[in-house]
N, C-alpha and C positions, 0 to 999 in steps of 0.2 A: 353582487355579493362581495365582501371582502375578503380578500386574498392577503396574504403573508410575505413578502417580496423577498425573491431568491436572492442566495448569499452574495450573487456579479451583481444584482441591482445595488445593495448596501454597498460593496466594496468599492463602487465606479463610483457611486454617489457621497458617498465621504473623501476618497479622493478631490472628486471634481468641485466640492465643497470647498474645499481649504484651495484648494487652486484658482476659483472664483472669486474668495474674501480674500486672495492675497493680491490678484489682479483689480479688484476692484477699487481696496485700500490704496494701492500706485495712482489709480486713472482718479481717484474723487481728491487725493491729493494734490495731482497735477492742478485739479480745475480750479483749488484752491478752497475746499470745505474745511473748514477748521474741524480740529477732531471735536468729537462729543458725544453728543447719546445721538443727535439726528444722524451722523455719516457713520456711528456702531448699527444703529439701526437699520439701514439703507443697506448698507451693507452686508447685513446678515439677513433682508427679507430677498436682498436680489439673489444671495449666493446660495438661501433654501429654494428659488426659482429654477434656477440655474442646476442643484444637483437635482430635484425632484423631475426636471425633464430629461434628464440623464440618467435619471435612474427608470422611469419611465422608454426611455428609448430601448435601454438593455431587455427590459423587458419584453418588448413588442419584436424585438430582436430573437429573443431567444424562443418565444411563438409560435413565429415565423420557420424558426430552425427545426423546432422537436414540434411543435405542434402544441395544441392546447393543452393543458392537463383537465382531466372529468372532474368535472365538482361532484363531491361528497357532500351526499344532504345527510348529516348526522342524525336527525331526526327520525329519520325512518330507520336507519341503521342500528338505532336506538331502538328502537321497537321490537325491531324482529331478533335482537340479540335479545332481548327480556322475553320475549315467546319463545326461542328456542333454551332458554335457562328454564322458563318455568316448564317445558315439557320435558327439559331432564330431568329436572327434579320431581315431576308427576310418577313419571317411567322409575326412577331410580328407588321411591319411596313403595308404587307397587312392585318393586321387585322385593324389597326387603320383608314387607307383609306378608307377601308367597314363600318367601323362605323361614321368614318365623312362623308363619303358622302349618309345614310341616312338619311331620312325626321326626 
């Protein structure tokens, strides 16, 4: 199922984003790629590699520390909050019947 990733995954991983595409930019320079779209390219598929297993590690990291969190299946959750509305409002509508229809 998917998950929402914690505010340390985002933060490490745009970090290590921009720390990756600046290292990278130095080292494909060095090797001698002329700029363009192939080494903007390259360079931004390695350096979303790069943060996404970084951001991934925090993850598995943070886990590890607190433990898993329970997934919530909205669905049922969903259900039984519309059963329990609709038997207040069953409960609520015979109370009022009971009170309007004494003297």
């Amino acid at each position: 199922m998917f998950e929402l990733p914690s505010i340390g995954n985002l933060v490490i991983s745009t970090i290590v984003f921009f720390v990756a595409a600046n290292y990278l930019h130095r080292i494909l320079e060095n090797y001698g790629l002329p700029k363009g779209l192939v080494r903007g390219t390259l360079v931004f598929c390695l350096a979303s590699l790069v943060s996404w297993g970084s951001g991934e590690m925090v993850d598995w990291s943070q886990n590890k520390i607190s433990g898993s969190q329970p997934s919530i299946e909205a669905s049922d959750d969903l259900s039984q909050l519309l059963k329990l509305v609709d038997q207040t409002q069953s409960a609520s509508s015979e109370l009022k019947d009971s009170v309007s229809n004494q003297p």
